[in-house]
C-alpha positions as CSV (number, residue, x, y, z in Angstrom):
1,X,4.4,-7.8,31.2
2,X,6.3,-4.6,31.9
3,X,4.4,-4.1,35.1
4,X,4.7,-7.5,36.1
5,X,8.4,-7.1,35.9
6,X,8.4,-4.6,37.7
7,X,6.6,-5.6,40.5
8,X,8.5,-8.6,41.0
9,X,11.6,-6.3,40.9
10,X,10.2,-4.2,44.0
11,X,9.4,-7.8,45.7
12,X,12.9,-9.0,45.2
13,X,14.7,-5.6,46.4
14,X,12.7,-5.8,49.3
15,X,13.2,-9.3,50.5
16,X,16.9,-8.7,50.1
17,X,17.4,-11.0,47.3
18,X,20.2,-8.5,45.3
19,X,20.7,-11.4,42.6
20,X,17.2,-12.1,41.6
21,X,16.4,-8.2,41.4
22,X,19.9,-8.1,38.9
23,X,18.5,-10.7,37.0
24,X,14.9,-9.5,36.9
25,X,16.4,-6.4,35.5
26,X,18.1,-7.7,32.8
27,X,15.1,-9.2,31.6
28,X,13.2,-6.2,32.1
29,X,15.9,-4.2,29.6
30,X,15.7,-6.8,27.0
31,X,11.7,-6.7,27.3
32,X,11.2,-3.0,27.1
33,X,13.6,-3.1,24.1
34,X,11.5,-5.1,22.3
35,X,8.0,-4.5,23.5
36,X,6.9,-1.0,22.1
37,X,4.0,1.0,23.6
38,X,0.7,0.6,22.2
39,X,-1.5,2.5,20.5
40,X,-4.9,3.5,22.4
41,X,-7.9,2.7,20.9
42,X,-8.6,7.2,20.7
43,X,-5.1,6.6,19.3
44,X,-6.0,4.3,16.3
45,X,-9.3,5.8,16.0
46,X,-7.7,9.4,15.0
47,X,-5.4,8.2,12.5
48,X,-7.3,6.2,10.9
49,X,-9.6,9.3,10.1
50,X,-7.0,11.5,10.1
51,X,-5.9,9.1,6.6
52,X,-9.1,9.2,5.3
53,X,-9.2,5.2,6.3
54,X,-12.8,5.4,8.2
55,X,-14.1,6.7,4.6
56,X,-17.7,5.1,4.8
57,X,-19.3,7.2,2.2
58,X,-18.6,4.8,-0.8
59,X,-19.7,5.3,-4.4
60,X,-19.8,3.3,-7.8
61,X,-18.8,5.0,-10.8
62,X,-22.2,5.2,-12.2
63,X,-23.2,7.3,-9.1
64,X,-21.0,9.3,-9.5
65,X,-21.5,9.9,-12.9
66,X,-25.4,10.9,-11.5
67,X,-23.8,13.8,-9.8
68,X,-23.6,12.3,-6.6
69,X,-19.5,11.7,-5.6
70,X,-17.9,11.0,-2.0
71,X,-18.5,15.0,-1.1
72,X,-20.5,17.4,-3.5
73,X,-19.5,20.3,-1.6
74,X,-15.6,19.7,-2.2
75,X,-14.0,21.4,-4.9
76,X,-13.6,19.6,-8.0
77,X,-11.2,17.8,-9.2
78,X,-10.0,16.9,-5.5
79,X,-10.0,13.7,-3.6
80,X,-13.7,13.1,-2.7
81,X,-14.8,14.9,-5.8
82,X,-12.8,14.1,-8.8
83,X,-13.4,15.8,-12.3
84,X,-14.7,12.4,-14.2
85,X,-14.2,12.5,-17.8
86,X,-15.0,10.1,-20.3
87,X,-12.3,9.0,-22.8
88,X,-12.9,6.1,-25.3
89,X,-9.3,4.2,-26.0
90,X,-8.4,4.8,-29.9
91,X,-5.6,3.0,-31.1
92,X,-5.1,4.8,-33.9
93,X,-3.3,7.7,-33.0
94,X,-0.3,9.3,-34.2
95,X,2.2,7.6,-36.0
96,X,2.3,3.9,-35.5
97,X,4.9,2.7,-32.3
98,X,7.2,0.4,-32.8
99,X,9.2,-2.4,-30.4
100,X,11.6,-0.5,-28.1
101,X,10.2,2.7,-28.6
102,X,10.4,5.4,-25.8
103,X,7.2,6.8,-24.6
104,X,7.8,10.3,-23.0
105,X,6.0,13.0,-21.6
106,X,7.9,15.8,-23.1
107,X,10.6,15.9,-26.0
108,X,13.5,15.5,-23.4
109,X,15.7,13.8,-25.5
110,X,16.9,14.1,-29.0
111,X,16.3,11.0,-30.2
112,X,13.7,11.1,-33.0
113,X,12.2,7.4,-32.3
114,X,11.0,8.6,-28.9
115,X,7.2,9.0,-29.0
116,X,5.4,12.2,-27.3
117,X,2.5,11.2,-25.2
118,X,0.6,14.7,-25.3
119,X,-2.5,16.7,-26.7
120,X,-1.7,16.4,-30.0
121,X,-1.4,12.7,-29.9
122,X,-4.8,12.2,-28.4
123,X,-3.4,11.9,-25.1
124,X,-4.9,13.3,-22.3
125,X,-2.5,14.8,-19.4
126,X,-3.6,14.7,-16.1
127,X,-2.7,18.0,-13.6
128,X,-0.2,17.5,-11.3
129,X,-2.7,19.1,-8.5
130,X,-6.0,17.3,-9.6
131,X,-7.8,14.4,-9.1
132,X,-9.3,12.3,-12.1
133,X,-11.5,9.3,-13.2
134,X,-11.2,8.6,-16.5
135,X,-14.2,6.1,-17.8
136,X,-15.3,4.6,-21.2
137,X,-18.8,3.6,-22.5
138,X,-18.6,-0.2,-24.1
139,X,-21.0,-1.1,-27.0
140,X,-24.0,-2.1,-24.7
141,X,-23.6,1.9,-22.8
142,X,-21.9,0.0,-20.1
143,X,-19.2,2.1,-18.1
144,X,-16.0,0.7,-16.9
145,X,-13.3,2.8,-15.5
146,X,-9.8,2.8,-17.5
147,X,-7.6,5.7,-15.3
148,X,-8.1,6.7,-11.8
149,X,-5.8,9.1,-10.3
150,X,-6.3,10.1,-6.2
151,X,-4.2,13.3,-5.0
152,X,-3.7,13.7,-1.3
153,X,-5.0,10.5,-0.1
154,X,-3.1,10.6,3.2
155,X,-5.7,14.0,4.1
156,X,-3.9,17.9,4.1
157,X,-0.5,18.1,5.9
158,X,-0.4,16.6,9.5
159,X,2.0,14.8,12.0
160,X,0.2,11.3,11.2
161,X,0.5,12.0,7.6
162,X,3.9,13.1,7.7
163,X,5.1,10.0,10.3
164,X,3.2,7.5,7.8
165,X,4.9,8.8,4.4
166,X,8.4,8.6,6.2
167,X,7.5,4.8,7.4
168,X,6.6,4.1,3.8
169,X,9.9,5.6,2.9
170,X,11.6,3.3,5.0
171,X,9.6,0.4,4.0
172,X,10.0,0.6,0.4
173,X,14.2,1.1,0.9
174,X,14.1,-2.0,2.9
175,X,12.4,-4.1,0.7
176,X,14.2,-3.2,-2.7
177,X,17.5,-3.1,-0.5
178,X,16.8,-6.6,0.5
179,X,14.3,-8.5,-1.7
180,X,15.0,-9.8,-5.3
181,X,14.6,-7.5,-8.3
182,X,11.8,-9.0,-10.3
183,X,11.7,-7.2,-13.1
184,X,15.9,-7.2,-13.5
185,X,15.7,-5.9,-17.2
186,X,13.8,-2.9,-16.4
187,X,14.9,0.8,-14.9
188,X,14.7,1.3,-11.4
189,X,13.5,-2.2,-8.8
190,X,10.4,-3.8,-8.2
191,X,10.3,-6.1,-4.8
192,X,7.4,-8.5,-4.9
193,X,6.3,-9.4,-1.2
194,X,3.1,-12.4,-1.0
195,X,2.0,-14.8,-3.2
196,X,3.0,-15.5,-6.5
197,X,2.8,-19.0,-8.8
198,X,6.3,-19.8,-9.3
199,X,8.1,-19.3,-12.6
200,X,6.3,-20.5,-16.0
201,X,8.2,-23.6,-16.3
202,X,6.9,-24.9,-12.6
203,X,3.6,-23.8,-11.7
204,X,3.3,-24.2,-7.9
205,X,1.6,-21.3,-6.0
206,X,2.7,-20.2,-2.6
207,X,4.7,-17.7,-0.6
208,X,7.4,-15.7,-2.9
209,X,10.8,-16.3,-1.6
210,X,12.1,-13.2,-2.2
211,X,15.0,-12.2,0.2
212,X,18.2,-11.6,-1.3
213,X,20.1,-11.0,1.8
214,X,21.1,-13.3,4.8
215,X,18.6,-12.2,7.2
216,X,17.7,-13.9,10.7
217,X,14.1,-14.9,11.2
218,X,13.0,-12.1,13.8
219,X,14.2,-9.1,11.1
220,X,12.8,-10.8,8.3
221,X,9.6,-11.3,10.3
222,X,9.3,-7.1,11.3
223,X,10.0,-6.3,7.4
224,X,7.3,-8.5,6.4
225,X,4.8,-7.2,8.7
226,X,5.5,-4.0,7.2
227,X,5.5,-4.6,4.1
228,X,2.4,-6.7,4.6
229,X,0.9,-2.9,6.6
230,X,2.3,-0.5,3.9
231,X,0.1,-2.7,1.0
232,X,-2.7,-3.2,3.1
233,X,-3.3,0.6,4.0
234,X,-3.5,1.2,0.1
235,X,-6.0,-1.7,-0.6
236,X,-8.1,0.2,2.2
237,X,-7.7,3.4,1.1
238,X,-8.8,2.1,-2.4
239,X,-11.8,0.2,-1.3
240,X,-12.5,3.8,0.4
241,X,-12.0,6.2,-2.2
242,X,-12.5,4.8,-5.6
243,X,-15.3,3.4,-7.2
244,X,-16.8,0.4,-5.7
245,X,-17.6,-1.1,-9.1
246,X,-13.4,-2.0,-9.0
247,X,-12.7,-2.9,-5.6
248,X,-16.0,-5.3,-5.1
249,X,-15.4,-7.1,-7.8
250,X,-11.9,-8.4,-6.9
251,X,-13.3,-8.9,-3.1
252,X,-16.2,-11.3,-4.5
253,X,-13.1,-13.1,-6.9
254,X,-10.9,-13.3,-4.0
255,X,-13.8,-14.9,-2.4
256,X,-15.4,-17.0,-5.1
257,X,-11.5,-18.7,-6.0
258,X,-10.6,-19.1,-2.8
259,X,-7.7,-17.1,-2.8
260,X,-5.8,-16.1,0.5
261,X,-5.1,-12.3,1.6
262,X,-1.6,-11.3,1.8
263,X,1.1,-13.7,3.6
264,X,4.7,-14.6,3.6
265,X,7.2,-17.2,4.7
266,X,7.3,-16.0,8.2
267,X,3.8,-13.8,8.3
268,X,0.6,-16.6,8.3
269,X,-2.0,-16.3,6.9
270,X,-4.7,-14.6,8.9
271,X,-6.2,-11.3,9.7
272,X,-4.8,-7.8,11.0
273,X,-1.9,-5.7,10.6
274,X,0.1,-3.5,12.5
275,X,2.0,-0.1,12.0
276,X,4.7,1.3,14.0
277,X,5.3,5.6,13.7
278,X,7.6,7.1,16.2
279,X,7.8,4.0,18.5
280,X,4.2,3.5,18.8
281,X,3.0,0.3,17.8
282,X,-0.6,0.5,16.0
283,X,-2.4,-2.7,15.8
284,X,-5.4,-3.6,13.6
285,X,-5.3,-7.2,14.5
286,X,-9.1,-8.3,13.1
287,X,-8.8,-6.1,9.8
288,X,-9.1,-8.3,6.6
289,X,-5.7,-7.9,4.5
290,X,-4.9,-6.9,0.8
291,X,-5.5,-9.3,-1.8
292,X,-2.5,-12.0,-2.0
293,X,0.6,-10.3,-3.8
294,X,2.1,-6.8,-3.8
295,X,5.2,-4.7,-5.0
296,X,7.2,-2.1,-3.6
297,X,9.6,-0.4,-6.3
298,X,11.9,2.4,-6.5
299,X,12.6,4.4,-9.5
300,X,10.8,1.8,-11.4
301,X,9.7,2.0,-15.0
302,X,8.6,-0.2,-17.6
């Protein structure tokens, strides 16, 4: 479109026509304000393996368990070889917990009804530096995971990585600056952005309305679609990293139920999401989307 401007701009300047080339370049202003360059397809294709998005190497918790996880020759406990440890739930530790009481990682406070979730409680603390897959045997020897944590999912420092994290900065500020607190009564916000069923007393599923503020169409319209990008991206990096045994079995519910992928009031239903980092517009337009409802929070506990 920009080109097309432009030539008819050079057409109108030489056929002496000094209005239509002022007008003509008005419109070319407003256009290039709005119309950001694209991404090339070499473009895409680097950051998307660049964030470990194009991981194709994909493994059930049971194979890993056989010894064989996304890369045997990483060190363990890292992203594409987590230490996997198994952990059967026991409800019968430490003193019993009642309503309102604080759980806490260390003895931070005073307060002698806060509870310490450590060793010595059965607890098991996961490093701050290493990746882990906690899994539990059910009567029949059946596995089923029950913790996964991922460090470094967004690959070793880079400008991609570093451009991403400080879109999803921006994304999350912008959603619990503008979008309804949904869990009011508890520290910190949680934004909802999708789906939902409407409150108990009137089931009726569709679209959440969740803006707070007075917004016009077009800005409400870019902060959905990033929204819609920033929750996608993680349902893609989880149906790369962890265990497929999790992630196929919500795609073949999604599927069997009938359930939509991610939309909003202003973002249809459909396929594809874009990304913009340092004014270059990424677009995935035939990528399928995260299942139908996420949350962005700040600060948020529960």
């Amino acid at each position: 479109l920009r080109q097309q401007l432009r030539y008819c701009m050079t057409l109108a300047q030489n056929h002496g026509k000094p209005l239509l080339f002022s007008r003509l370049s008005r419109i070319s202003g407003i256009v290039s304000n709005h119309i950001r360059p694209a991404a090339s397809h070499q473009d895409k294709r680097t950051l998307v393996h660049r964030l470990n998005l194009a991981c194709s190497h994909h493994r059930s918790l049971a194979e890993m368990l056989d010894g064989y996880p996304i890369d045997s020759e990483a060190p363990l406990g890292t992203l594409f070889n987590p230490r996997i440890i198994e952990r059967t739930r026991d409800f019968h530790f430490g003193p019993r917990t009642m309503k309102n009481t604080i759980l806490t990682d260390t003895r931070s406070r005073s307060d002698p009804r806060d509870f310490v979730c450590d060793e010595e409680a059965g607890f098991y603390r996961v490093p701050v530096t290493e990746s882990v897959i906690l899994f539990a045997k059910d009567k029949d020897g059946k596995v089923g995971a029950e913790l996964i944590v991922l460090r470094d999912v967004f690959g070793d420092s880079s400008s991609e990585r570093d451009k991403l994290l400080e879109w999803y900065q921006h994304t999350i500020e912008h959603a619990c600056a503008e979008r309804r607190d949904v869990r009011p009564n508890h520290p910190g916000h949680m934004a909802q952005v999708g789906y939902n069923a409407g409150p108990y007393h009137a089931r009726v599923f569709g679209t959440a309305k969740s803006y707070t503020k007075n917004l016009d169409e077009e800005t409400r319209t870019e902060h959905d679609l990033d929204a819609i990008a920033a929750i996608t991206i993680l349902w893609a990096l989880a149906k790369a990293l962890a265990p497929t045994d999790i992630t196929e079995a919500i795609e073949k519910t999604l599927a069997d139920s009938g359930m939509p992928r991610i939309a909003t009031g202003d973002v249809p239903p459909g396929t594809g999401y874009r990304i913009i980092l340092d004014g270059q517009t990424y677009l995935f337009p035939f990528f399928d989307r995260s299942p139908p409802e996420g949350y962005l929070t700040i600060d948020y506990s529960a």
